[in-house]
N, C-alpha and C positions, 0 to 999 in steps of 0.2 A: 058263782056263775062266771064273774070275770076270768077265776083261776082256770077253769074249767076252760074254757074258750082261751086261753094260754099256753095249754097245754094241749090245745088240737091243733095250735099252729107254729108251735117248735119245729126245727129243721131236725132230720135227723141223718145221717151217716145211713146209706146203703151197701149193695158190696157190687161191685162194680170190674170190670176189666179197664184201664185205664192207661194212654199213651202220651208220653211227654214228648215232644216236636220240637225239636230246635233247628230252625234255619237259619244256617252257618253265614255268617257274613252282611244277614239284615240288619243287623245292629249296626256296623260300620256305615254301611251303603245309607243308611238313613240319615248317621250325623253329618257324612260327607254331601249330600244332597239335600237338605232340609230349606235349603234358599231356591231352590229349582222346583218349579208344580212339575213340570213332566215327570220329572224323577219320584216327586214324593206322592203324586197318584198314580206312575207304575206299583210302586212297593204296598200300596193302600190295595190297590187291584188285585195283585198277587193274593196277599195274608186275605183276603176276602173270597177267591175264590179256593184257597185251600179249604176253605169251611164248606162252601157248596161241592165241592168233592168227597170232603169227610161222609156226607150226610145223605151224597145222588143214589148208593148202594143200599139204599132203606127198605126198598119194594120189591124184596128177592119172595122166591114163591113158598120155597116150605116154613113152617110154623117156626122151627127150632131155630130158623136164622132172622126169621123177622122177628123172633124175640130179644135176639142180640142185637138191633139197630144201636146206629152209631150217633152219639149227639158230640156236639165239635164245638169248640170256646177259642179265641186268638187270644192271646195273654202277650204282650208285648213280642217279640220275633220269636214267638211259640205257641205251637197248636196244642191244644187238649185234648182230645180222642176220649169218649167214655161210653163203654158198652154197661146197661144196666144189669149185667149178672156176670158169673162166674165162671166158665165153663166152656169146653173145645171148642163149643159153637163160637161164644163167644170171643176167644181167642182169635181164630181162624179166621172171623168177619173182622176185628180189628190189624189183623194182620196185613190183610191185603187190602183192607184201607190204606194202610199205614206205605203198600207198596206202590200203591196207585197217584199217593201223595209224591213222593221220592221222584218217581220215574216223570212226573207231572212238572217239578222244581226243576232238574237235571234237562229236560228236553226245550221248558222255555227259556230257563235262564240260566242254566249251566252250573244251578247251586246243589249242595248236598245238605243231607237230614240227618241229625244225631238224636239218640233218642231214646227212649224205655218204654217196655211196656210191664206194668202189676197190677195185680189185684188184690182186691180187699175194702174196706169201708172209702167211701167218698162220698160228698155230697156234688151234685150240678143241678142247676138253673140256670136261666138265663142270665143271672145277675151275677153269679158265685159258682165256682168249683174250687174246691177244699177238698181235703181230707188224706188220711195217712197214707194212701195206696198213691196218689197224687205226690204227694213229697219224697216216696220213697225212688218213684219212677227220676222225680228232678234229681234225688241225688245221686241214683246212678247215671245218668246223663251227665253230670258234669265232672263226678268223679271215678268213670270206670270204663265209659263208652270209649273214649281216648278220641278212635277215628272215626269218620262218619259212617255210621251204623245205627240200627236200633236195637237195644241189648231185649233179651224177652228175661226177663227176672221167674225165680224159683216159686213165687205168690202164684205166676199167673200158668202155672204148667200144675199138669196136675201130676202127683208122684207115678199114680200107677201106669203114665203113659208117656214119664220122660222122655225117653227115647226112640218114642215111635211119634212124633213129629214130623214129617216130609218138609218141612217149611219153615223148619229153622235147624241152622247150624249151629256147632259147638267147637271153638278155638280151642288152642294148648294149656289155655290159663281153666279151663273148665265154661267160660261165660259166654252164653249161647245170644244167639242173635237174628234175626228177620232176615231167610234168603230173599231179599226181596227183586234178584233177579229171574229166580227159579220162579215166584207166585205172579208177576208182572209177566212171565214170557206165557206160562202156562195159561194165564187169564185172555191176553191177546191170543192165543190158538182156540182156548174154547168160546169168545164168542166170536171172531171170526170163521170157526168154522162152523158153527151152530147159524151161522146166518148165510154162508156159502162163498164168502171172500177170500181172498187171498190175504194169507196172514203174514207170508213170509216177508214181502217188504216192510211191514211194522216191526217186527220184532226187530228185523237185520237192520232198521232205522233206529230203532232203541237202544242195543248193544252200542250203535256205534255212535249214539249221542252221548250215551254213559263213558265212553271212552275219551271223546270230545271236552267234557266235563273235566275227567281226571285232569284230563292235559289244560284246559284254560284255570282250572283252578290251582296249580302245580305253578305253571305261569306268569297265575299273578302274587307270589307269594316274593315278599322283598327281602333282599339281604340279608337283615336283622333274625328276619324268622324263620329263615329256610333250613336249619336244624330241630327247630321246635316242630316245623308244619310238615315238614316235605315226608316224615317217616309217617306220618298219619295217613297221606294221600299213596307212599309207598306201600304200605297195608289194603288200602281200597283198592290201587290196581293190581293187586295180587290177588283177591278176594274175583274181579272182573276177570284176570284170566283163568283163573281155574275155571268158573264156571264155564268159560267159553272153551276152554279146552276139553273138559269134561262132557260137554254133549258133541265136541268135531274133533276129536281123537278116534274113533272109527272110521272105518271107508264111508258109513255112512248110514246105520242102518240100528235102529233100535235094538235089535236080537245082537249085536256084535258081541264077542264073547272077550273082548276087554272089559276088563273089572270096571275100571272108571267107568267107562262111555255107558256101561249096562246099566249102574249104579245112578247115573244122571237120567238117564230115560225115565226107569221103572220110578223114578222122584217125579219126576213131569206127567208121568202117567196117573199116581196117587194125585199131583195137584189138578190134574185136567178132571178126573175123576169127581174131587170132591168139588171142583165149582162146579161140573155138570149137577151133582147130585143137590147143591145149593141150589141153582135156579130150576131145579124139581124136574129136570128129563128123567124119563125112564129108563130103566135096564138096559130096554133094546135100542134105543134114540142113544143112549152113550155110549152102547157099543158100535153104532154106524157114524159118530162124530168119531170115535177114536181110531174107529177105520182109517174115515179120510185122513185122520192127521197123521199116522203112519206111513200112508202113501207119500206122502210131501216131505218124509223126516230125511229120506237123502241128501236132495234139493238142498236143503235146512240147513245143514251140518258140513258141506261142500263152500255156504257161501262164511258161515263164521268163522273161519281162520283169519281175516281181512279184520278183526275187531278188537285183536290182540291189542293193548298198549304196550308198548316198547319200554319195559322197565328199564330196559339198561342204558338207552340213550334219556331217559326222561328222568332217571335219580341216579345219573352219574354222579355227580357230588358225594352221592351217599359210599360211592361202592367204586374210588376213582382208581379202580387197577383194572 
């Protein structure tokens, strides 16, 4: 009987989609402030409401995405992210968790997120999260991600649909990663337009706090280390201009028959798309939000040139001719 009753309460390894979170620079900031409450119950505040954010996206309407809900764990200056299954749903809800975190970090305190996502066996509770999908995620995070990014590893993509991804990119070295400027702008358009607001001062606030970022993190990086750090954050704000050039490289207008500019819309239109079809609007209900957001995409694309970082004044060092 004992063994019996032993064996109905073993843990066991699930399979899991699963995100490792590292926020750049909490480590430092904690040993240099640990004699200071203000300081060491901002940084407690913070890592605690990254958890209430992981987890606010739970109560979305169709089946296939409330089956991928997100549970969230703080592991010393890193979050855990773990959707209970496998699969695009899954992927796709961890994703823009994952952007919603970043963009969340960057706007209050002007930090950046490194980070992986995989799948495969894991366990989580309250108490514990283990397992191989978890370790695999930490060591590309520590040994692949370089700048701050979130890598999407090969576990958690499925083959037959590599490359039809809208929401993640793929570098020179082959190692794909979370646009998570693309899923964050496109998420601000479709619920502010789903609710009748004006979108355009969030996102043109967001761009230009992400930009904000580059520059006070670039900033504060000291003597010692501004060869090791500075081509990291040089990578980020080349990653920020693209995209910003990529949707205000046209006059102004979704249909522009520039390759780029066409190529950034029809991606914003897949992600607008698939969070409409997430929070369960219909056919016709997404095609009169993507109306409006059409209307507004001139406006849009006229104010983001203003959001450029200034690669060349800002990693002179790097490039002093």
């Amino acid at each position: 009987m004992e063994q019996a009753e032993g064996r109905e309460s073993r843990r066991a390894f699930g399979q899991y989609t699963v995100a490792w979170l590292d926020v750049l620079g909490i480590r430092e900031e904690a040993g240099r402030s640990q004699d200071d409450p203000v300081q060491v119950d901002g940084l407690i505040r913070l890592m605690e409401d990254l958890g209430k954010i992981a987890v606010a996206g739970n109560s979305g309407r169709r089946a296939e995405y409330r089956a991928a809900q997100i549970e969230a764990a703080v592991v010393g200056d890193a979050l855990v992210l773990a959707s209970p299954e496998v699969s695009d749903a899954a992927l796709q809800v961890v994703a823009l968790t994952v952007s919603r975190i970043v963009m969340y970090i960057v706007q209050r305190h002007r930090r950046f997120v490194r980070g992986a996502i995989a799948a495969g066996r894991h366990y989580h509770s309250e108490r514990a999260c283990f397992g191989p999908a978890l370790m695999e995620a930490i060591h590309a995070e520590t040994h692949l991600a370089q700048w701050p990014r979130v890598l999407v590893l090969p576990s958690a993509l499925s083959s037959r649909k590599r490359g039809m991804y809208s929401y993640i990119k793929r570098d020179r070295s082959g190692l794909s990663h979370v646009d998570y400027l693309l899923l964050s702008s496109a998420d601000l358009a479709v619920g502010g337009a789903s609710k009748g607001a004006d979108i355009l001062p969030t996102i043109y606030r967001n761009l230009h706090d992400h930009k904000d970022g580059i520059e006070s993190q670039v900033g504060l990086v000291g003597p010692r280390d501004r060869l090791k750090l500075l081509p990291r954050y040089y990578t980020l704000a080349d990653y920020h201009n693209r995209f910003v050039g990529g949707i205000s490289s046209s006059p102004g207008v979704r249909g522009s028959r520039r390759s780029k500019a066409r190529r950034e819309w029809e991606l914003v239109d897949a992600i607008e798309q698939e969070a409409l079809a997430r929070e369960g609007y219909s056919e016709a209900e997404t095609a009169q939000i993507l109306s409006e957001l059409d209307e507004i995409a001139a406006e849009f694309v006229k104010s983001l040139k203003t959001t450029r970082v200034d690669i060349r004044r800002l990693f002179k060092e790097l490039n002093p001719r």
